[in-house]
Z-matrix of the N, CA and C atoms (Angstrom, degrees):
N
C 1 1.454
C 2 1.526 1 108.50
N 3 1.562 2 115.40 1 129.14
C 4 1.348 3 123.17 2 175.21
C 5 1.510 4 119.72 3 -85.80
N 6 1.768 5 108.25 4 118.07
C 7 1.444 6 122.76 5 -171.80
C 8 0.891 7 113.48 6 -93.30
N 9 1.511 8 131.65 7 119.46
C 10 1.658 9 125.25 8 172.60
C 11 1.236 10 110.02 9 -132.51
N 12 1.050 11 121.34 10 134.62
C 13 1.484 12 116.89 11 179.66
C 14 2.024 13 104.93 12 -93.15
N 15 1.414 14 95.69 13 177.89
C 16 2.075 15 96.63 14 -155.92
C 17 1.120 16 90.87 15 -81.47
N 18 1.389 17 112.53 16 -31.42
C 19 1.836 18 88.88 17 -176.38
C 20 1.273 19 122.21 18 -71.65
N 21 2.024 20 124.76 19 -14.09
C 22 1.612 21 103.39 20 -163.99
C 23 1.850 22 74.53 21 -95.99
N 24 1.364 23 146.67 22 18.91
C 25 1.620 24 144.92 23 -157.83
C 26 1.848 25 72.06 24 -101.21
N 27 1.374 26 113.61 25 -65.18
C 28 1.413 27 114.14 26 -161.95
C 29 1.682 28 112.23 27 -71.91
N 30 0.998 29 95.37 28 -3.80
C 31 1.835 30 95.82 29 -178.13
C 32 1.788 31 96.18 30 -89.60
N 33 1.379 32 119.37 31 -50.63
C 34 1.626 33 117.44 32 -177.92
C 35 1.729 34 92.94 33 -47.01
N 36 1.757 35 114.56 34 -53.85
C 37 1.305 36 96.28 35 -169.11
C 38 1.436 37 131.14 36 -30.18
N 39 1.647 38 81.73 37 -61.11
C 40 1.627 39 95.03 38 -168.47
C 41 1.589 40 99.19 39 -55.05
N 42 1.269 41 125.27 40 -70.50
C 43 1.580 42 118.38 41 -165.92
C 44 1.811 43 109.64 42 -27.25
N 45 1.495 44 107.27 43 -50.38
C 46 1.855 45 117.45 44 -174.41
C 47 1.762 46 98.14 45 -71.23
N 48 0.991 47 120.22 46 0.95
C 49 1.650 48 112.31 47 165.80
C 50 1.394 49 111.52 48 -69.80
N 51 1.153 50 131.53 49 -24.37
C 52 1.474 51 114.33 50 -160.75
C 53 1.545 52 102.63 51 -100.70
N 54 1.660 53 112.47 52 -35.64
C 55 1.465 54 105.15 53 170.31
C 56 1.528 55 120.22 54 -83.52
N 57 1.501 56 115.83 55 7.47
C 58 1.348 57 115.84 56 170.73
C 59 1.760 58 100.31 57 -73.49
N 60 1.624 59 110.01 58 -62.41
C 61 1.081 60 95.78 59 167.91
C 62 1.380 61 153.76 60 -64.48
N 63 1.650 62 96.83 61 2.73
C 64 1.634 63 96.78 62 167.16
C 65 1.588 64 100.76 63 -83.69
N 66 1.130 65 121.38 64 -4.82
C 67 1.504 66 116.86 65 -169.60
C 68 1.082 67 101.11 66 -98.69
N 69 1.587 68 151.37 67 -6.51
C 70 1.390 69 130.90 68 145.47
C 71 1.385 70 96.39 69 -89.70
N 72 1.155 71 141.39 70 -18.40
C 73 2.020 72 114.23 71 163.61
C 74 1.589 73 115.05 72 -62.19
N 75 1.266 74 104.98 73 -29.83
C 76 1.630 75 106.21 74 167.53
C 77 1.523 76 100.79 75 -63.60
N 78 0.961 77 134.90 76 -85.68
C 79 1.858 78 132.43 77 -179.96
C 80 1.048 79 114.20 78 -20.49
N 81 1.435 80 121.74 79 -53.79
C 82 1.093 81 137.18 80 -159.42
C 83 2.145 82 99.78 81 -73.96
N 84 1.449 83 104.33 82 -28.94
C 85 1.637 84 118.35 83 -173.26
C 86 1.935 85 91.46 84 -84.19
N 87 1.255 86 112.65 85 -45.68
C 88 1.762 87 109.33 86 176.65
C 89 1.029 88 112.78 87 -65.86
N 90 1.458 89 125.15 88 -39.16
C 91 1.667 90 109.41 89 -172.35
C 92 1.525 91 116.04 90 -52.73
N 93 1.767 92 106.61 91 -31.96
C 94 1.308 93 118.23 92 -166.19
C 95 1.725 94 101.79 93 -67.63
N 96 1.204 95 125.14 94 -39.14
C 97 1.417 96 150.01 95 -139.96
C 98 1.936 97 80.01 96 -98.07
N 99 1.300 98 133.17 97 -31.68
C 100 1.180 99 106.46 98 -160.47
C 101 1.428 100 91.95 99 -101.74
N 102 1.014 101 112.83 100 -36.16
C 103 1.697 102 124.96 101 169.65
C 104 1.681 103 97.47 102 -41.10
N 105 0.883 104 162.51 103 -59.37
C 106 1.226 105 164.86 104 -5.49
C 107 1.708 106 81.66 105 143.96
N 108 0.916 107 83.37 106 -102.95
C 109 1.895 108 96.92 107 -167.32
C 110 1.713 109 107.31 108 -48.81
N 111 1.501 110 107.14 109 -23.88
C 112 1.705 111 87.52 110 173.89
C 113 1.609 112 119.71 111 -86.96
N 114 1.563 113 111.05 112 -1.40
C 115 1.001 114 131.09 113 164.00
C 116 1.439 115 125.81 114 -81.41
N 117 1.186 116 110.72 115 -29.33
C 118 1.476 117 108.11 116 154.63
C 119 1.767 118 124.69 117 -83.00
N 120 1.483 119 110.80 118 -23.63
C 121 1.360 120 112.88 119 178.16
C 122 1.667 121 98.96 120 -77.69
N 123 0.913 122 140.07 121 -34.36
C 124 1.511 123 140.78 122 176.14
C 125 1.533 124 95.44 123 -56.68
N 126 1.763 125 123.98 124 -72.63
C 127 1.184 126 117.85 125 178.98
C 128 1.241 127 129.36 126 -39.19
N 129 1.644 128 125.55 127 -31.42
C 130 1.041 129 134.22 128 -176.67
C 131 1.640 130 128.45 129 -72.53
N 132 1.465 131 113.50 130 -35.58
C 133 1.231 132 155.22 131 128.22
C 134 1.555 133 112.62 132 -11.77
N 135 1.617 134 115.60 133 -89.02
C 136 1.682 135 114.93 134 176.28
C 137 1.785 136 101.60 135 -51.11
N 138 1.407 137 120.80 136 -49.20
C 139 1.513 138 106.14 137 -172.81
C 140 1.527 139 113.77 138 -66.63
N 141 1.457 140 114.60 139 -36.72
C 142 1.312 141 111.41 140 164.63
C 143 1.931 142 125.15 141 -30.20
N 144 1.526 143 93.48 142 -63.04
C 145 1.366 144 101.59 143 166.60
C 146 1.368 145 141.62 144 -45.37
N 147 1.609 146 98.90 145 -44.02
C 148 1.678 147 134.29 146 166.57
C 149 1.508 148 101.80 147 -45.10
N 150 1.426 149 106.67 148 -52.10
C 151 1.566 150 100.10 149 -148.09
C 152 1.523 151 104.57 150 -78.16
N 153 1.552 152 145.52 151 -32.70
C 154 1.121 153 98.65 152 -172.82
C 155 1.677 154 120.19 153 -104.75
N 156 1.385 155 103.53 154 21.81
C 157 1.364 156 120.29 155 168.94
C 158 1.984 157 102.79 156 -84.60
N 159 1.185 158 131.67 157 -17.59
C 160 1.146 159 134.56 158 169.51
C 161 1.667 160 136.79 159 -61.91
N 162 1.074 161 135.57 160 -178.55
C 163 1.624 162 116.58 161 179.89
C 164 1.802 163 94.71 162 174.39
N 165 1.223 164 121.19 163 137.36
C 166 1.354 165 138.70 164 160.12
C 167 1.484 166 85.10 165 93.39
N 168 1.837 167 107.08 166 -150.70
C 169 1.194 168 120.21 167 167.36
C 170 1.418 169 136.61 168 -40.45
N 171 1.491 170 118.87 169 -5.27
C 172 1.449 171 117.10 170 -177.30
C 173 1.585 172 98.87 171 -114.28
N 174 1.330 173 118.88 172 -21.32
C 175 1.828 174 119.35 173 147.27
C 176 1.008 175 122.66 174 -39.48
N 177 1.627 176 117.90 175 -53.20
C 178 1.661 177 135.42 176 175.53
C 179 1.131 178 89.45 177 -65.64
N 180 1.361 179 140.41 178 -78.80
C 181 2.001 180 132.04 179 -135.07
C 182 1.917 181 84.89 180 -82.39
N 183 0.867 182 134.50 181 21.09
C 184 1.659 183 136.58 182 156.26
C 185 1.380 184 112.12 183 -96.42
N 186 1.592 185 118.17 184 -80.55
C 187 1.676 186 110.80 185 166.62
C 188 1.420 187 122.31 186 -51.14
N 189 1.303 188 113.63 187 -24.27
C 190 1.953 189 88.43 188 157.58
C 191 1.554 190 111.16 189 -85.74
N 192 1.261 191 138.99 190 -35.65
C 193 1.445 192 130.68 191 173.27
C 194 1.644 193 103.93 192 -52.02
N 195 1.233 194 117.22 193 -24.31
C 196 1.924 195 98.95 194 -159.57
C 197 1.803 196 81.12 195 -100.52
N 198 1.273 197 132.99 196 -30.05
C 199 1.419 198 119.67 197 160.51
C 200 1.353 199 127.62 198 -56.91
N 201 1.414 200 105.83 199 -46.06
C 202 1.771 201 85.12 200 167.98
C 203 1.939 202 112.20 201 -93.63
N 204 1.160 203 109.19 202 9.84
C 205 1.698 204 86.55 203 160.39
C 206 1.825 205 104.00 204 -84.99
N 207 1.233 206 116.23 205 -14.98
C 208 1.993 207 117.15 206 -170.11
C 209 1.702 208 68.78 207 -65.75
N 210 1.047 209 142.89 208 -69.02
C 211 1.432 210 144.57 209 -121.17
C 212 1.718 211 104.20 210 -61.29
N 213 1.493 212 89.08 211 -54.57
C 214 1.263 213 112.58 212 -173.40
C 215 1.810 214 115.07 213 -68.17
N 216 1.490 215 101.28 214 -41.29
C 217 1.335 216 113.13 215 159.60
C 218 1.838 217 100.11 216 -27.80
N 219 1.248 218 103.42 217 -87.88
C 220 1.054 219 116.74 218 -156.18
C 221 1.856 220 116.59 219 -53.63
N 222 1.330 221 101.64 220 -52.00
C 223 1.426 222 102.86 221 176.73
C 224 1.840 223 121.33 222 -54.58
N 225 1.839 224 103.96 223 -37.62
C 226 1.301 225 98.69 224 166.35
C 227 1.322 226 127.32 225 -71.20
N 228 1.225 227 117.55 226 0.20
C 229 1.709 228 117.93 227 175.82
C 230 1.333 229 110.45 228 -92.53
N 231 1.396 230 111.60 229 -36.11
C 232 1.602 231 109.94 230 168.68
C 233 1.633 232 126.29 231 -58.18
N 234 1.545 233 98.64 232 -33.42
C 235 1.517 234 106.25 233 159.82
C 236 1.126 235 126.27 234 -49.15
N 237 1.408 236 104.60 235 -50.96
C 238 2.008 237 116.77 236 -175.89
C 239 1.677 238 91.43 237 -68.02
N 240 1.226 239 107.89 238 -52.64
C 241 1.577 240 92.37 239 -164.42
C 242 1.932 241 120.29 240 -64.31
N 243 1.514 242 94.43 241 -21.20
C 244 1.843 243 90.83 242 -176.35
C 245 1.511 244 89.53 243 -88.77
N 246 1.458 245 147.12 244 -17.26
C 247 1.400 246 127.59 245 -179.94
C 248 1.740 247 106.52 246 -75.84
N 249 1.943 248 105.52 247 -41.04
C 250 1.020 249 89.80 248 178.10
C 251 1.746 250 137.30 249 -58.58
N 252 1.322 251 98.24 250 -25.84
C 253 1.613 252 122.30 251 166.56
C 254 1.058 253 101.34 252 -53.27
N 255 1.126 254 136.10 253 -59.25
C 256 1.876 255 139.55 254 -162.42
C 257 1.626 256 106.81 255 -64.50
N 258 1.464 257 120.10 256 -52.21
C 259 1.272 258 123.86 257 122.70
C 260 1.699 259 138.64 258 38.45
N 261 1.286 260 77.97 259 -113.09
C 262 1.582 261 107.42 260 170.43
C 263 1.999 262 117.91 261 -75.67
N 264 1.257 263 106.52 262 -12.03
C 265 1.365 264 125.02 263 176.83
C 266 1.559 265 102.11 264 -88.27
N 267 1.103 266 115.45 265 -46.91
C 268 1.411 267 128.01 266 179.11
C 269 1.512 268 101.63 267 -72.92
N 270 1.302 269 132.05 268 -31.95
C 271 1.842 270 122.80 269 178.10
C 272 1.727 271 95.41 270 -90.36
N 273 1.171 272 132.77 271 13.69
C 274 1.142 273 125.54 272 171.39
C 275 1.850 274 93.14 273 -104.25
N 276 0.876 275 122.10 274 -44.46
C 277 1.756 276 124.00 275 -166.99
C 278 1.614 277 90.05 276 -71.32
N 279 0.860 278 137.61 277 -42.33
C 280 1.429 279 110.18 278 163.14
C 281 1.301 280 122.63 279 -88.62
N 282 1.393 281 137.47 280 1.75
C 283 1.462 282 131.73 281 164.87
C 284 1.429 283 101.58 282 -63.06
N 285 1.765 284 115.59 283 -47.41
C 286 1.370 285 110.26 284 173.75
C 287 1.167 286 121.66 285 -58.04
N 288 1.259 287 150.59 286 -72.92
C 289 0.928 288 144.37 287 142.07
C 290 1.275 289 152.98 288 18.21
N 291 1.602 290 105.42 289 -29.24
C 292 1.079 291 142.82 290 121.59
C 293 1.746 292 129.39 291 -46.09
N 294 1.033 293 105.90 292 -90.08
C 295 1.258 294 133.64 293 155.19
C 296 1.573 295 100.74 294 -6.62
N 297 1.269 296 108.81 295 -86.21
C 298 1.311 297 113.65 296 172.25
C 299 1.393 298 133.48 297 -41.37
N 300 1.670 299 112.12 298 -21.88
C 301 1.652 300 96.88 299 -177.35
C 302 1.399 301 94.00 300 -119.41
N 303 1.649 302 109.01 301 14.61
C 304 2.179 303 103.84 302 168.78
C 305 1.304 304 98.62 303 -91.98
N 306 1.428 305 140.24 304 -39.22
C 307 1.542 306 151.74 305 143.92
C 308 1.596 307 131.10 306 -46.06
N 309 0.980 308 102.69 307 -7.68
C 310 1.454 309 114.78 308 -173.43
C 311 2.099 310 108.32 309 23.31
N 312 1.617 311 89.30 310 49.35
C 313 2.015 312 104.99 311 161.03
C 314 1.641 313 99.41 312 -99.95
N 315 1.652 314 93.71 313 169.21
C 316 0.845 315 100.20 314 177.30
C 317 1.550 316 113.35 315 -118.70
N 318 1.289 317 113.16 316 105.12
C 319 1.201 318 125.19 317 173.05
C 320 1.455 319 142.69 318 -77.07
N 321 1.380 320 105.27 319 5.47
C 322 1.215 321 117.80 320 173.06
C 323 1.254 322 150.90 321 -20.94
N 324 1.414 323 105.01 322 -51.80
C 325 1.502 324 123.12 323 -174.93
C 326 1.451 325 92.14 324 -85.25
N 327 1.353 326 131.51 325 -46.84
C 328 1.910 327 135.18 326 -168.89
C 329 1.835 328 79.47 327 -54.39
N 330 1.304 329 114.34 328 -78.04
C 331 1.698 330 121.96 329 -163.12
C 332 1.414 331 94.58 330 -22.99
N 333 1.304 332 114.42 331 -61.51
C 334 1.334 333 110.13 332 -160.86
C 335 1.505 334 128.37 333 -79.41
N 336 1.626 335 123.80 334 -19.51
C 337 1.347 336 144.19 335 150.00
C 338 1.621 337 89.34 336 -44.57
N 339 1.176 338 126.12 337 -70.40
C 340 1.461 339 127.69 338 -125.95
C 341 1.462 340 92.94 339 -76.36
N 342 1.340 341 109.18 340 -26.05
C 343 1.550 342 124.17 341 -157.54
C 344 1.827 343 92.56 342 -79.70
N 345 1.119 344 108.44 343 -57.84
C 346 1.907 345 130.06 344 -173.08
C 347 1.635 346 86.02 345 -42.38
N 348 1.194 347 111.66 346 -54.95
C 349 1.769 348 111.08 347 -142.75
C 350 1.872 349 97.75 348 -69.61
N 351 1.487 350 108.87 349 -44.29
C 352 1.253 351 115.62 350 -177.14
C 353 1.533 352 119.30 351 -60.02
N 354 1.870 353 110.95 352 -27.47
C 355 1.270 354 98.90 353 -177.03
C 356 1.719 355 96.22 354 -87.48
N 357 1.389 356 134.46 355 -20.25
C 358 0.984 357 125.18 356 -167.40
C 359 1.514 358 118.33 357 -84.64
N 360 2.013 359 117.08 358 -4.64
C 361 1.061 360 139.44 359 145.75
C 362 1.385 361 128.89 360 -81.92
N 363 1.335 362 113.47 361 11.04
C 364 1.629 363 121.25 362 165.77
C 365 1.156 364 102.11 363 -98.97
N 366 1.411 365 117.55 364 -46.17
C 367 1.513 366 136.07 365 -167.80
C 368 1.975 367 110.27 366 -52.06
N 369 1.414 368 86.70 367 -56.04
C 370 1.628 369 96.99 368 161.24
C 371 1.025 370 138.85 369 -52.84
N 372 1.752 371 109.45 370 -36.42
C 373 1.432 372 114.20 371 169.51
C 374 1.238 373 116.24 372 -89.28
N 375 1.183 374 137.01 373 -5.35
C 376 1.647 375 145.64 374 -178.46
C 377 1.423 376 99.19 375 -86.71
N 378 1.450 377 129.03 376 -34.42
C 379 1.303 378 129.96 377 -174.54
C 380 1.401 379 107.91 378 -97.45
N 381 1.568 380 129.26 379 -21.17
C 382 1.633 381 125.12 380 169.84
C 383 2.284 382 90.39 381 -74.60
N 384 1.188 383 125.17 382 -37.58
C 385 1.262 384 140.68 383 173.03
C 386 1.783 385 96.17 384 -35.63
N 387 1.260 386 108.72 385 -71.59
C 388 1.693 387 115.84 386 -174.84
C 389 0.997 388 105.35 387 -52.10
N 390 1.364 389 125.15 388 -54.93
C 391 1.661 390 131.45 389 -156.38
C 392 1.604 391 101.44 390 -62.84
N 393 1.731 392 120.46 391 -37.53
C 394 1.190 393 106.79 392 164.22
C 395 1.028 394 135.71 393 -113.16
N 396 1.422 395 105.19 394 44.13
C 397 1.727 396 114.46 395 158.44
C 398 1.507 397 112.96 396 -102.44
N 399 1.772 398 97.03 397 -44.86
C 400 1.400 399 96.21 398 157.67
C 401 1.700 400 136.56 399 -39.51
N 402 1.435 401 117.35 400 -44.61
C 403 1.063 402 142.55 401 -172.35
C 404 1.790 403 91.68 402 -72.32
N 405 1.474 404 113.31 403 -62.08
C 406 1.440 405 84.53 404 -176.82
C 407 1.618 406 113.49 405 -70.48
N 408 0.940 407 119.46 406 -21.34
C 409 1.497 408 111.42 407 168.44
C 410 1.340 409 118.80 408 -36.73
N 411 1.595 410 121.49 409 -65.98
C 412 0.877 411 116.91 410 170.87
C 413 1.592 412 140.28 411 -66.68
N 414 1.389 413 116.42 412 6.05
C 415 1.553 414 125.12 413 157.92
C 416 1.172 415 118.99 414 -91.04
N 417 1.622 416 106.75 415 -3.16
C 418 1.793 417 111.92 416 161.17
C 419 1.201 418 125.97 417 -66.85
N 420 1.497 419 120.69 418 62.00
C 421 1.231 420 103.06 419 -156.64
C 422 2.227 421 103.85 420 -111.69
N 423 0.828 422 153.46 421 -154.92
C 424 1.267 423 156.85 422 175.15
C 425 1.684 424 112.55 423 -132.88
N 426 1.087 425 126.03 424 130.77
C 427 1.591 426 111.86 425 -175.72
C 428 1.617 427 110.37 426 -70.34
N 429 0.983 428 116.12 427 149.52
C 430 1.380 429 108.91 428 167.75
C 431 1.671 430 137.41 429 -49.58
N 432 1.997 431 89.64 430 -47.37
C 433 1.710 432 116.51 431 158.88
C 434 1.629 433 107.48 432 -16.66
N 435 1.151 434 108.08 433 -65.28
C 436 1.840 435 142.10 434 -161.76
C 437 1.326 436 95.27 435 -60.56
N 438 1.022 437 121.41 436 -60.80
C 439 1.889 438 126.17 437 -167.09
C 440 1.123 439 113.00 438 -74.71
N 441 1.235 440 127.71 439 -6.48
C 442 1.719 441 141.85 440 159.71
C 443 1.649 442 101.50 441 -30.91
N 444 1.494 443 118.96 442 148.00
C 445 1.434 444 129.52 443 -166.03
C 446 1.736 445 82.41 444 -109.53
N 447 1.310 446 104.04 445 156.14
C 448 1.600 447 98.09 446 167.08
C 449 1.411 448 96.62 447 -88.96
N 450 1.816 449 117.62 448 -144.30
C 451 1.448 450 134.37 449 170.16
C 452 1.892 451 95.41 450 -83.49
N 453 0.486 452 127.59 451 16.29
C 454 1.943 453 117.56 452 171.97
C 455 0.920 454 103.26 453 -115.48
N 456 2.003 455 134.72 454 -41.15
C 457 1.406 456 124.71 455 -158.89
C 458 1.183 457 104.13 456 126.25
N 459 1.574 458 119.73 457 -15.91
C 460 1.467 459 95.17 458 -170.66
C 461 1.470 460 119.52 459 -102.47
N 462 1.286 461 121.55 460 -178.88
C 463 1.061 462 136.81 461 -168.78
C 464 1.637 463 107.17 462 -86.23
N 465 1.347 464 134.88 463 115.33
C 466 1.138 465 128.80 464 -173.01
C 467 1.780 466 122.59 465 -141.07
C-alpha cells in the first residue's frame, strides 16, 4: 500500500500548476487555430460554388484561390495537430509527476525530456500557425480592375 502524506499530495500539486496552465494557453492557442480553419473551410465552400459557374479570368483567380485555401487547409491542421501534441505531452508531464511522488522514483530527467519536447511541439505549431496567417495574408490582395482612378482622381 502506497503512503503519502497531504503535504508531499499538495507539493506535486503545486509543481502540476504551471503546466496545467500552459494547458488552457494551449486551448486557449486551438480555439484560435480552429476558428481559423472553419473560416477557411466556409471560404472554400462559397468559391467552390463560384467556380464552376465562372469562365475566363475569374475561373483562373478561383483555381488559384481554391489552391491556396488546399494549402492553408493543410498547414493549419498541422498546427492543431503539433499544439495538440504539445498538449497531450504536457498531460503526460504531470501524469509523471504524479507517478513519481505515488512511487517515490525519481523521474526527473523523463519530467524534463517530456517537458522540452512539448514546448518544442508548441513551438512548431505556433510557427506552421504563422506560415498560415501569413499565407492568408498574402491572398489579401485587391484587383487591380478596382484601384482604377475614375476622370476626377478618385479611387473607385
Amino acid at each position: 500500500m502506497i503512503s503519502t502524506s497531504l503535504s508531499t499530495v499538495a507539493d506535486t500539486i503545486q509543481a502540476a500548476i504551471a503546466p496545467v496552465f500552459l494547458l488552457a494557453g494551449i486551448g486557449a492557442i486551438l480555439n484560435v487555430m480552429v476558428g481559423r480553419l472553419a473560416r477557411v473551410v466556409d471560404r472554400a465552400r462559397v468559391v467552390e460554388q463560384l467556380h464552376p459557374r465562372s469562365t475566363g479570368p475569374e475561373h483562373e483567380r478561383h483555381v488559384v484561390e481554391l489552391r491556396l485555401i488546399d494549402r492553408r487547409v493543410s498547414v493549419i491542421n498541422w498546427a492543431i495537430f503539433l499544439c495538440v501534441a504539445s498538449a497531450l505531452t504536457i498531460c503526460v508531464v504531470v501524469v509523471l509527476l504524479f507517478i513519481a511522488m505515488l512511487s517515490h522514483s525519481h523521474f526527473g530527467v523523463a519530467v524534463a525530456v517530456a517537458f522540452i519536447l512539448a514546448m518544442l511541439l508548441l513551438m512548431a505549431g505556433l510557427v506552421y500557425f504563422l506560415i498560415e496567417v501569413r499565407m492568408s495574408l498574402g491572398a489579401i490582395h485587391v484587383r487591380e480592375e478596382l484601384l482604377e482612378l475614375d476622370p476626377k482622381g478618385r479611387v473607385h
